[in-house]
C-alpha positions in Angstrom: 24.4 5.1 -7.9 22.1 5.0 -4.7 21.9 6.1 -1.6 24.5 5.8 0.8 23.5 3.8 3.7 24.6 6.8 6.2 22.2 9.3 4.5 20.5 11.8 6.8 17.2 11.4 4.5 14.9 9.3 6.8 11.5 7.1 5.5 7.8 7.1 6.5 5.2 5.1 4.9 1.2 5.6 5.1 -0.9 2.3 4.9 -4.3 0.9 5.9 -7.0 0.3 4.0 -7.9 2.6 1.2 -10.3 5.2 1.6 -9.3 5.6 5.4 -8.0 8.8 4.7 -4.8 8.3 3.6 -4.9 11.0 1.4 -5.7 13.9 3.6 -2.9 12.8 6.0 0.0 12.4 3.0 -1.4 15.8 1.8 -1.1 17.4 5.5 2.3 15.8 6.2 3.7 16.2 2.7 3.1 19.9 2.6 6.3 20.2 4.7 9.0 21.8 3.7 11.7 18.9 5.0 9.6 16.5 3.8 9.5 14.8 0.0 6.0 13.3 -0.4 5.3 10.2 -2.9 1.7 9.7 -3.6 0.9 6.5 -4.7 4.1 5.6 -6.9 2.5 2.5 -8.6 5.2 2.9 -10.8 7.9 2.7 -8.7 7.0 -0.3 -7.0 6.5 -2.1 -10.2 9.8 -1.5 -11.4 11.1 -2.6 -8.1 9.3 -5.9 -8.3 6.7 -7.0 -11.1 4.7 -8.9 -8.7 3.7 -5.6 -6.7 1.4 -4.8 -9.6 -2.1 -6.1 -8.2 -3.9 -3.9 -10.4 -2.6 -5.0 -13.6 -1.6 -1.5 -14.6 1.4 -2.3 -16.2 1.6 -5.9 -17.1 -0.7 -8.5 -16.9 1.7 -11.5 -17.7 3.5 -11.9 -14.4 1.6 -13.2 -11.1 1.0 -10.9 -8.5 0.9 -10.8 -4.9 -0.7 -8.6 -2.5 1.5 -10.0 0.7 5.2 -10.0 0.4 7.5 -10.8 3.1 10.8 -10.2 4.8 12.2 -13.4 3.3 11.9 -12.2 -0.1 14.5 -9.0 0.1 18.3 -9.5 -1.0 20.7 -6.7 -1.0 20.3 -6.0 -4.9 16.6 -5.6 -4.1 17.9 -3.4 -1.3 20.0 -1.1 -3.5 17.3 -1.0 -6.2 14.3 0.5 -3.8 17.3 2.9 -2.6 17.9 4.8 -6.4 14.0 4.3 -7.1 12.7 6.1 -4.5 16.1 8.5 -3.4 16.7 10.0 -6.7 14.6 12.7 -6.5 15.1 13.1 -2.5 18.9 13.6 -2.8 19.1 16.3 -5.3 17.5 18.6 -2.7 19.4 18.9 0.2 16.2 20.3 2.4 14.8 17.1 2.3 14.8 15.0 5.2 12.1 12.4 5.3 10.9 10.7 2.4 7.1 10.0 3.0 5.7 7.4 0.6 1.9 7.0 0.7 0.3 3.8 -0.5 -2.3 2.1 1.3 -1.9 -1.3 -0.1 1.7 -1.4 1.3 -0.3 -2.5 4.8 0.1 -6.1 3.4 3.9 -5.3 3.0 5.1 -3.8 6.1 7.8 -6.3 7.0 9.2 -6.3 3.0 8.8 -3.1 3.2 10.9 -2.4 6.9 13.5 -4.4 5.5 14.0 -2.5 2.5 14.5 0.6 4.2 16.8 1.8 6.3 15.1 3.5 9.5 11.5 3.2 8.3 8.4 4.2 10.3 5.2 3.4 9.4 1.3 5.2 9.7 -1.4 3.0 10.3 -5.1 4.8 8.9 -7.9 3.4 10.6 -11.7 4.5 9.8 -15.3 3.7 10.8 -15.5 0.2 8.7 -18.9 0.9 7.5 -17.7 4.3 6.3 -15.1 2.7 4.7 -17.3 -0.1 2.9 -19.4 2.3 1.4 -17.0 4.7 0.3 -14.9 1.6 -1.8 -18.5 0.6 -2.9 -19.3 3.6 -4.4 -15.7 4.1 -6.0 -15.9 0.7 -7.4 -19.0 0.5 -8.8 -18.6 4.0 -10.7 -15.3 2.9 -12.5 -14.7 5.9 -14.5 -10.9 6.0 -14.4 -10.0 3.9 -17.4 -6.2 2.9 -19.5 -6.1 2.3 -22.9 -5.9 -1.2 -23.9 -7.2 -2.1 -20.8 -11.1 -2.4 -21.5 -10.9 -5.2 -18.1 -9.5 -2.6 -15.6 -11.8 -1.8 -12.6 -10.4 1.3 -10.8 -10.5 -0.7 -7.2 -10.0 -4.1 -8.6 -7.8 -3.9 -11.0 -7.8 -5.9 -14.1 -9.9 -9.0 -14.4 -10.4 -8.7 -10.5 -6.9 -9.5 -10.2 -6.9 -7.4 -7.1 -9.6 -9.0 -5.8 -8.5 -13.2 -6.2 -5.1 -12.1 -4.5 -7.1 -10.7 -1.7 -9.7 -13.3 -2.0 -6.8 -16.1 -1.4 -5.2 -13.9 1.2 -8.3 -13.5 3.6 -8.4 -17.8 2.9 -5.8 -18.4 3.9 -5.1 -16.2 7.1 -8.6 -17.9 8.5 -10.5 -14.3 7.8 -13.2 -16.0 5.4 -13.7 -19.9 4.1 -13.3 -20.6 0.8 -17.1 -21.6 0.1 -17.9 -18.1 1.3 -16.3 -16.1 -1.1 -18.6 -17.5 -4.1 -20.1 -14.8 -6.1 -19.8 -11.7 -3.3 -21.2 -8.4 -4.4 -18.7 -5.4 -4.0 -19.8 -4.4 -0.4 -19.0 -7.8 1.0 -15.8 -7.4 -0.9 -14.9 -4.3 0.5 -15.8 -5.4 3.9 -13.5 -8.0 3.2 -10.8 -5.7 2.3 -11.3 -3.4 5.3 -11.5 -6.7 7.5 -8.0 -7.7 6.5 -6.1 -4.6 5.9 -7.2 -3.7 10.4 -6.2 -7.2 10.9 -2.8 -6.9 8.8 -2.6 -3.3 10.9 -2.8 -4.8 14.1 -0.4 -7.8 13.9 2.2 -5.3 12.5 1.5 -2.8 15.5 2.5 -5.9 17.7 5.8 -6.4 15.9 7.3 -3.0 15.2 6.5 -1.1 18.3 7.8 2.3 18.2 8.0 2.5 14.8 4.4 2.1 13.9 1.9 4.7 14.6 -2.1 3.9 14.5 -4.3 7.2 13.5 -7.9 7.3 13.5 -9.4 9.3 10.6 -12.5 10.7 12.8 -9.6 12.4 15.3 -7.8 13.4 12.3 -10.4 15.3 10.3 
């Protein structure tokens, strides 16, 4: 069964664009004793829908997307994301807030918000050219590898599947033309990435009000 709709257990979730800082603040936060912290449940999410799997991780057979909206939730999805991400929440009744950190969910927020119940949401936001470099670096050492998976780049994903979803994403909000995207080397693909994920982070701010919260990683640290 899932979680009933009246449960006390309350949801946050930590987005923005990755290597903002995410970390240190779900590490911080989830170190609370009311609190039950999900790092990065790739997993999860894939179960809940196939096409959350930019990276490839699990399957690379269905099409994935790296924006989802509103429009897309039903209730079964509804009661699904409850016993995925509840199970473990419930069986300890300190448990109060159930923080989920996983900064690609920034191109989600309004799937996400209507999954939930009473969800709140923290926006990371870091120095852009700190932020370039640092994806640069990560995706051009690529030393996390799967089996059976000789394709996967750690940032990327598999085939640059991560990539061409963002690629057509950034298209088609007006962030980059078509011709530009071409061959770009992995900083301008980062920049890319950061571009996007502030812009995503900004038109959600506008939308959810009190229940978004923007944090700067400089104040932070």
């Amino acid at each position: 069964s899932y979680m009933p709709i009246d449960s006390e257990v309350k949801d946050c979730f930590i987005v923005g664009c990755g290597r903002s800082g995410t970390s240190i603040l779900g590490d911080i936060l989830g170190r609370r004793e009311n609190v039950h912290y999900r790092y990065e449940p790739y997993h999860l999410w894939a179960a809940l829908d196939p096409s959350l799997d930019v990276l490839n991780l699990y399957s690379s057979d269905t099409e994935v997307h790296l924006f989802k909206d509103a429009s897309e939730v039903d209730e079964s999805l509804r009661k699904n994301f409850q016993k995925l991400f509840y199970t473990a929440t419930r069986k300890n009744s300190l448990k109060k807030v159930m923080l989920e950190k996983t900064p690609l969910n920034v191109y989600r927020v309004n799937y996400i918000a209507t999954l939930s119940r009473f969800p709140k949401f923290i926006n990371m936001v870091r120095n852009g050219v700190d932020v370039v470099e640092s994806i640069t670096r990560l995706a051009a050492v690529n030393n996390y590898k799967i089996l059976g998976k000789p394709r996967l780049n750690q940032w990327w994903g598999v085939g640059d599947v991560k990539w061409n979803c963002l690629a057509s994403l950034a298209v088609e909000r007006g962030t980059i033309s078509q011709a530009a995207i071409g061959d770009m080397d992995l900083r301008s693909r980062a920049a890319v990435e950061w571009i996007t994920s502030i812009e995503m982070g900004q038109q959600f701010s506008d939308e959810l009000g009190k229940s978004w919260m923007d944090v700067r990683y400089e104040h932070l640290v």
